[in-house]
N, C-alpha and C positions, 0 to 999 in steps of 0.2 A: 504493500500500500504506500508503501514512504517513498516511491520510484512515481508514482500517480501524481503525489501530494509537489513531488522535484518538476514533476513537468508541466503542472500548470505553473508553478513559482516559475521558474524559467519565462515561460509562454508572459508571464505577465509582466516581466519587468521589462523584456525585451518590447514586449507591445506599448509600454507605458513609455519608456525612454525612445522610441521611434516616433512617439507621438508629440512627444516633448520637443526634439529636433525642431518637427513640422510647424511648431509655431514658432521656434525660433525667426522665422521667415517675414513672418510681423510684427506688430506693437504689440509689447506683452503689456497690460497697464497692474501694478500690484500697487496691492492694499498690505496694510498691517495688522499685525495681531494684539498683542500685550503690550508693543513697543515699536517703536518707528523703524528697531534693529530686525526685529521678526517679520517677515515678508510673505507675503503670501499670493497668489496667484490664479486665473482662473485655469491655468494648467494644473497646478497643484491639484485643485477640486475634484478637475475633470480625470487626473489620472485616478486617484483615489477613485473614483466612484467606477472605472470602468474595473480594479480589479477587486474591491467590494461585489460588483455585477456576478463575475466570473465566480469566485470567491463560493458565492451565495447559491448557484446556479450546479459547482460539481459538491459541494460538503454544506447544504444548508445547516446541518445542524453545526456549522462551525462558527466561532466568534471571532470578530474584528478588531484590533484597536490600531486604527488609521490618526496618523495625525494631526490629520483637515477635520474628522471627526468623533474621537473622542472624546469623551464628559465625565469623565471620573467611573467608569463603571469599575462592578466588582467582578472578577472572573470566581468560575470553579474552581480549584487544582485539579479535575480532568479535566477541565474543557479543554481543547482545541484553538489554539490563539494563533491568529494571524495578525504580526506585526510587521504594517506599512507605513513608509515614508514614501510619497507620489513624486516626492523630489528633495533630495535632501542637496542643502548646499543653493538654496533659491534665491539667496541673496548672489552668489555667484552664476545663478539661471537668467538674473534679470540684468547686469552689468556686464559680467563678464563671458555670456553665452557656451562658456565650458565651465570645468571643474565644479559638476555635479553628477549627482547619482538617481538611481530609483532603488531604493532598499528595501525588502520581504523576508519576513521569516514568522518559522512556522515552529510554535514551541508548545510542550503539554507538558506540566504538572513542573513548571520553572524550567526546564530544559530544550536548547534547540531541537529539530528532527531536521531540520532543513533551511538554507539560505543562502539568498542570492544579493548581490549588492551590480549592477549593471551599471556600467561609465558607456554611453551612449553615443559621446562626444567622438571617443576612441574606437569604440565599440568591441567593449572589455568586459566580459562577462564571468564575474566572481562567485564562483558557488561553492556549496558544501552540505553534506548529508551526514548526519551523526554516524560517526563509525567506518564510513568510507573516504574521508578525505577533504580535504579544501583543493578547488581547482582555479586554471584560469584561464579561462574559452575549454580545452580537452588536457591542458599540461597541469600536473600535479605539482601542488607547491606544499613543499618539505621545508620548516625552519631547521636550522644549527641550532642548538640550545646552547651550544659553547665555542659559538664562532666570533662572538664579538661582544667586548668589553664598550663600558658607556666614554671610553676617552674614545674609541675608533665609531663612533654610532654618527648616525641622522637622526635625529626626532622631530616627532611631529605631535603639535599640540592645539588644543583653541583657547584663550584665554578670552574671561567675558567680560573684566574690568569692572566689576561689580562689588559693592561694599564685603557680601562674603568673600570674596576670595581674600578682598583686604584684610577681613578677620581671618580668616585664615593662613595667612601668610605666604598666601602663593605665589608672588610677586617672589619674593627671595628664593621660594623652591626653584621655576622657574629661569632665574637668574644663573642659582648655582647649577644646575642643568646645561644650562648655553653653556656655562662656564667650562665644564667638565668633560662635556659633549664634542661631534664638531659640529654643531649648529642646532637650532631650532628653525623646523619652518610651521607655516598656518596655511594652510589650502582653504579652510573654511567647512569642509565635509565630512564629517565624522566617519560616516559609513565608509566610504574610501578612503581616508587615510586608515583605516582599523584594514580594506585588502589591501593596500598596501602593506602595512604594519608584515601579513601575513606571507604575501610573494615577494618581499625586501627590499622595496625601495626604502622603506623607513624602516627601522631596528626598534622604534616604540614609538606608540604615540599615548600620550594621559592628559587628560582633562579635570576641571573638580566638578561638572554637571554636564551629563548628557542624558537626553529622554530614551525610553526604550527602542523608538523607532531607529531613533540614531545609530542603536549598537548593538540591536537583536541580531542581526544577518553577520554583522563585524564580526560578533562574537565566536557564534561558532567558525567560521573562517581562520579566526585565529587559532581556535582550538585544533581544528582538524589540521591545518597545519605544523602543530605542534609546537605553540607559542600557548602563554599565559596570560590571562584576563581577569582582574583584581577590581575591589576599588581602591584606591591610593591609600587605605589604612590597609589593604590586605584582605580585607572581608570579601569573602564571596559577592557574585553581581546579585541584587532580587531584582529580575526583570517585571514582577507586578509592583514597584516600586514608582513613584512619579519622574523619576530621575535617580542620577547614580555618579559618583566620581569615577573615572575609567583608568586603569593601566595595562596597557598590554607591552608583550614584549615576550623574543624568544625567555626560555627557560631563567638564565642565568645572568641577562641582563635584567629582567624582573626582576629580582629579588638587589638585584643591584640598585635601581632606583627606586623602590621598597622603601630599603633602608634610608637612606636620601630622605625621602616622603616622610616617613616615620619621624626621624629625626628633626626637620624642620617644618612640619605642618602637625606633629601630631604629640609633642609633647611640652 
């Protein structure tokens, strides 16, 4: 059944990210959400609802939590959870017409079964099936867990500039990260920097908030490639959570800016 469940996810990201292209062609006009930062789209809408349609049409009894739509529900621990981002990285959809995604995944009782995270732009299709692997288009991508120390790394991060982080101290985590690092970058797209993370352009990437839709599909991607996904105290992820601080990274640079983390945000 989880080969069924891989190829509609597939079928929809690639329909929703072709779809996306297609209005790049004209005036995208966007609105905001909570915040003049948060952008929103009537592409946005419109992909969400066509794979809601799809969604609805082969596993009705499965549940949604879409981005665009969304309201604070509660799930079962069996239900069947479908977590969509219709575009993640939309402020980079509507400026800078690349460097976004459409991210999907499919998780029950807290755990992935399945996920794809599609760059459209490239036309770069990142998937992953609990237990079989993380892929990218057909090539199988395999992390080192001890191939590389955080002095030889790239990372990748978003910072939100937000009073919590300033309680937090993340500003100096950060810092001392560049520092130690060879560089920080910021794409803007969580879901794709987390396949990246996995096929190694970037060695890690951590945040101190990202939503579920952000990093459901990342996550196991990183996982099946056999890399680690934390929240930056080390806690496991709860993806029925409203949000979550994120780190990923092969094996052993994990635990490497772990400590880092620990150290200057968490005591």
């Amino acid at each position: 059944m989880s080969k069924q469940y891989l190829n509609v996810l597939k079928e929809c990201v690639i329909e929703t990210g072709k779809n996306s292209l297609r209005h790049l062609e004209g005036h995208i006009d966007a609105g905001s959400k909570a915040s003049h930062k948060e952008l929103v789209t009537f592409v946005d809408r419109q992909n969400e609802q066509m794979v809601v349609q799809r969604i609805k049409k082969d596993f009705p009894h499965h549940k949604i939590m879409g981005e665009e739509s969304y309201t604070g529900e509660v799930f079962e621990p069996n239900d069947f959870i479908w977590i969509v981002d219709p575009i993640d990285g939309t402020t980079n959809y509507v400026h800078q017409k690349q460097c976004f995604a459409i991210s999907i995944a499919l998780y029950q009782n807290g755990r992935g079964i399945c996920g794809a995270v599609y760059n459209p732009s490239d036309d770069e299709l990142f998937w992953a099936e609990k237990g079989s692997g993380a892929y990218l288009n057909n090539k199988r991508l395999l992390m080192n867990s001890s191939s590389v120390a955080l002095g030889n790394s790239l990372i990748s991060t978003y910072i939100r500039y937000d009073q919590n982080e300033k309680k937090l101290g993340f500003e100096s985590f950060v810092q001392h990260i560049a520092n130690e690092s060879r560089g920080i970058r910021m794409i803007g797209c969580g879901s794709l920097e987390l396949a990246y993370v996995a096929c190694g352009r970037f060695n890690a990437y951590f945040s101190s908030l990202q939503k579920p839709w952000d990093f459901a599909a990342g996550k196991l991607l990183v996982e099946e490639a056999g890399g680690k996904i934390t929240c930056l105290n080390g806690d496991q992820i709860n993806i029925h959570l409203s949000g979550s601080s994120i780190l990923a990274a092969s094996m052993e640079l994990h635990q490497e800016i772990l400590d880092i983390s620990k150290r200057i945000l968490y005591t």
